[in-house]
N, C-alpha and C positions, 0 to 999 in steps of 0.2 A: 739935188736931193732925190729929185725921182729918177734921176736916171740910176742912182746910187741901188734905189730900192727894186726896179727893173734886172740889174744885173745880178743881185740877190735870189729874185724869182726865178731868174733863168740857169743858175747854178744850182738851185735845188730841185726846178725840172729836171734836170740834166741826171741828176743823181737817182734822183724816184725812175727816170726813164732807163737807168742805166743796171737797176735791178730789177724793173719788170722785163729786162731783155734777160735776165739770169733764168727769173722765174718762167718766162714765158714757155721753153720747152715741159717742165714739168706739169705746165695746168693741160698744155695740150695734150699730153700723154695720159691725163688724167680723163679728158674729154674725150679722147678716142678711147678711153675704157670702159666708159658708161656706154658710150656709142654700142660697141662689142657688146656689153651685158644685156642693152635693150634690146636687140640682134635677135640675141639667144634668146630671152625672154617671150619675145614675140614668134620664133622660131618653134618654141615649144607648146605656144597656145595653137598658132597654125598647122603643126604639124607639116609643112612645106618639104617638101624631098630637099628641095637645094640647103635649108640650113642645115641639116641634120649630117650633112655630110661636114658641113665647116665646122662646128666648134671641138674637133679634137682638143687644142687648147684649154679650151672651156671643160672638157669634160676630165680632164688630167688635173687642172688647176684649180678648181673648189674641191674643199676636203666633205667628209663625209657629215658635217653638221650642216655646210651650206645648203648639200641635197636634199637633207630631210626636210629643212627650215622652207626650202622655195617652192613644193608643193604645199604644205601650210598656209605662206603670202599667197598664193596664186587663189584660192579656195578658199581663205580667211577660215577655214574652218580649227580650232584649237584644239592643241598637239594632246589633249586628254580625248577625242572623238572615242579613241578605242577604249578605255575605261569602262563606258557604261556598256561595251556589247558585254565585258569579262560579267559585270553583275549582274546582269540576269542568267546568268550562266549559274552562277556559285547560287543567287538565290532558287532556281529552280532544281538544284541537286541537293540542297538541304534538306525539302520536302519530301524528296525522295527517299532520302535515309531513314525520314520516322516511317513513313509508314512499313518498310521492311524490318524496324525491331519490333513493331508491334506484334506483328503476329507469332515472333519467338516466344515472346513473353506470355502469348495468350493459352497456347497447351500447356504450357507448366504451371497457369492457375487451376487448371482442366484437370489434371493428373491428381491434384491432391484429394478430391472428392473421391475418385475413382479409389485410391487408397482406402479412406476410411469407409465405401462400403462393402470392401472384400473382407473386411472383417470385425463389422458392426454385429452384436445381439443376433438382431433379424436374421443376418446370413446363418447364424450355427443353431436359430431355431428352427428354418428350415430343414435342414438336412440332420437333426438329432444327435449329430454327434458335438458332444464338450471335451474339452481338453482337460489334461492331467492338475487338477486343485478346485476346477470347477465345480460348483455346490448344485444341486435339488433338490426338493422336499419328496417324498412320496409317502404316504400312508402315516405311521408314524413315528418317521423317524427321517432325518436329515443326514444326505450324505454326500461326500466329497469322493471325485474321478482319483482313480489311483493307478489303473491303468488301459488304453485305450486297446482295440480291438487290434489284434494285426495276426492276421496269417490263423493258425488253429488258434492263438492265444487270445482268450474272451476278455472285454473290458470289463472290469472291475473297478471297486469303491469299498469305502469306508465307513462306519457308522461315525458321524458328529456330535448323535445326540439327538435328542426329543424334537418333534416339530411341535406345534400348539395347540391339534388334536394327543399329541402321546402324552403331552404333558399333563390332560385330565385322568390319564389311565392308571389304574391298577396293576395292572397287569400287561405285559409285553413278549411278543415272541420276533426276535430279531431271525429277517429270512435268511436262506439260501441263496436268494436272488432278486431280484428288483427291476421292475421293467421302466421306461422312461422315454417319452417320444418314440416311440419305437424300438429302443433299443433297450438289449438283454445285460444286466451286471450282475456280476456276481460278487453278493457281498462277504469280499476276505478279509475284513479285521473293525477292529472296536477300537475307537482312535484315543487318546489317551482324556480324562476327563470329561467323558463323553457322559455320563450318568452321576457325575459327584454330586454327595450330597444330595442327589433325591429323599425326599423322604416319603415320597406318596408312594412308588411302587413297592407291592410285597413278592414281586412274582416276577423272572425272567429266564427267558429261552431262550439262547445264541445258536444258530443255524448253524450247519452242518459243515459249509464253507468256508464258514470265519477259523481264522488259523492264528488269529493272536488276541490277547485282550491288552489294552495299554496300560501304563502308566495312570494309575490312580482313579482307572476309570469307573469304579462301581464306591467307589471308594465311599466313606460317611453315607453311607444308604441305611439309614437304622433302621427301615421297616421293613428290610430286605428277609423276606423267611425262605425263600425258595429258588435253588438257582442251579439249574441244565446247564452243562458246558457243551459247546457242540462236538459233534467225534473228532472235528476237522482240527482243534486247537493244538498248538506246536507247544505256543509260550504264554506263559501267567505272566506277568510285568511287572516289577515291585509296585508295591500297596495298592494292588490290582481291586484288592477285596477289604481292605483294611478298614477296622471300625463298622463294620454290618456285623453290629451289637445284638441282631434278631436272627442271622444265620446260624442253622443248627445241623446244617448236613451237604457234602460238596463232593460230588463224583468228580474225579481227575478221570481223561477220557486217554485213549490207548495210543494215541500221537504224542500226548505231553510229552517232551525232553526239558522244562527249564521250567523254576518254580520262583520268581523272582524275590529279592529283601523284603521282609514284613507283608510281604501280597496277603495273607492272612490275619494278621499281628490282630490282636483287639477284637477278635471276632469270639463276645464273651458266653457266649451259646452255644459253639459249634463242639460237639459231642463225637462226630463221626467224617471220616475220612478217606475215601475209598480210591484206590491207585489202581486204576486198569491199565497202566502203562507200564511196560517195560521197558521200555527206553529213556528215563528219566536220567540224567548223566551230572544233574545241577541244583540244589535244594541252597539256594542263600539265606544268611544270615535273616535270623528272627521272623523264616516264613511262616512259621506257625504260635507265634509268640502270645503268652496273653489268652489261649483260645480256653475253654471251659476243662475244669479238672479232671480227668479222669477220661479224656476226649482219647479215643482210640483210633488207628490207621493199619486199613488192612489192603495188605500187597499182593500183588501175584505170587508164586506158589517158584520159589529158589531164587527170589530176589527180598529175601529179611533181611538177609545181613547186609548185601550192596544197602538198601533206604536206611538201614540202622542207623549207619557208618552218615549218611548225606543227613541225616534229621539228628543226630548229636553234634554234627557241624555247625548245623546251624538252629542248635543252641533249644534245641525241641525235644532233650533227653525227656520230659517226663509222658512221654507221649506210649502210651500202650500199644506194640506193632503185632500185628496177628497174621496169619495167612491162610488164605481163600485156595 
């Protein structure tokens, strides 16, 4: 029995032996590999002349992960080392960038003040000039820029209407001119509305330069007894005069050309009419309508029949026409 079990053991020696002979070339080949590797490995801590010449092999035969990865092992240091030089990089050019938009940003908060004091109040009370609709008071009367200075041509204005000394007056004489911070105006017209319905003034005088009267501007004046037109005036304006129930007498001056609709109508006093113009080309409807019976108009001297013909027009047949 035991030699039974003896020859058992030694046939399966025999076998185990008979494939570590197969194997044995292949561990050795494996063992002269590592050998080699360690070689180089210690070849490249060393820096030795003699290795550096032998492992052509070695340098042909790791691929391009092997190289990166065995500086890594050698240095233990991890394949992120470069990561953190990149971020201080990017966070130190962040900083950078605000402060270069700031100061873009900063003149163009800058400019908008700069704007609004080239053309604040302040600036145009300085130097006395207003532009074309701007208002001032003087004396008593309120008037609006109509047109500004340039070259020979004088700035001018308009009358608005009473300031809150004119409005206790009686009586009123509208200038030729008007002075104001310095500057000279010349007042050329009576702006429409500018005296309705007053009823405290009995007395006005329009300057010499006013060259229109508006639109319904002396209009409902029932205490109106007395009233100068300046030589300067062009145009009457429909129901310029209409309803100054107390006017009894009205010089037309030697510029009038145009006597606008009803500028008169209602005017239930007015007796006398006097045309120093020859130039009158325009008498509308109902401009004398309404005025006091028996109310006569006296023309320049070969102009009866031209006003005859313009005052039956407009509808003023009972009007007595005489000539001077």
């Amino acid at each position: 029995m035991k030699k039974k079990t003896m020859a058992m053991i030694l046939s399966f020696s025999m076998v185990f032996t008979g494939l570590g002979m197969e194997a044995a070339p292949q561990k050795a080949a494996a063992v002269s590999n590592s050998t080699a590797a360690a070689v180089q490995t210690e070849a490249d801590s060393t820096g030795t002349p003699e290795v550096t010449t032998v492992p052509e092999d070695a340098v042909k035969t790791p691929d391009a992960s092997q190289e990166t990865k065995t500086p890594e092992q050698e240095s233990g240091t991890p394949a992120e080392t470069d990561q953190p030089e990149k971020t201080p990089a990017a966070a130190t050019e962040a900083p950078a960038q605000t402060p270069a938009q700031t100061p873009v940003n900063t003149p163009a908060a800058t400019v908008t003040p700069a704007a609004v004091t080239t053309t604040s109040p302040a600036a145009i009370a300085t130097n006395g000039a207003l532009k074309v609709g701007e208002r001032f008071t003087a004396g008593n009367f309120v008037y609006s820029i109509t047109a500004e200075a340039a070259g020979n041509v004088k700035a001018a204005v308009k009358v608005r209407g009473l300031s809150v000394d004119g409005k206790t007056k009686t009586s009123v004489t509208i200038p030729a001119s008007v002075t104001w911070q310095g500057v000279d105006y010349v007042v050329s017209g009576i702006n429409e509305k500018s005296f309705k319905d007053n009823t405290k003034l009995t007395s006005v005088k329009v300057g010499k330069n006013v060259t229109y009267i508006g639109k319904r501007a002396f209009q409902g004046m029932t205490s109106l007894k007395s009233l100068t037109i300046g030589s300067g005036v062009t145009k009457i304006k429909k129901f310029a005069f209409a309803g100054c129930k107390s006017l009894r007498k009205v010089t037309i001056p030697a510029k009038t050309t145009f006597i606008g609709e009803k500028a008169f109508q209602n005017c239930k006093k007015l007796k006398a009419v006097i045309i120093n113009s020859k130039k009158i080309n325009t008498i509308n409807s109902n401009a004398f309508r309404y005025v006091k019976s028996g109310c006569y108009v006296v023309v320049p001297s070969g102009k009866k029949n031209t006003y005859r013909s313009l005052l039956l027009g407009a509808k003023a047949s009972k009007l007595k026409i005489y000539v001077y």
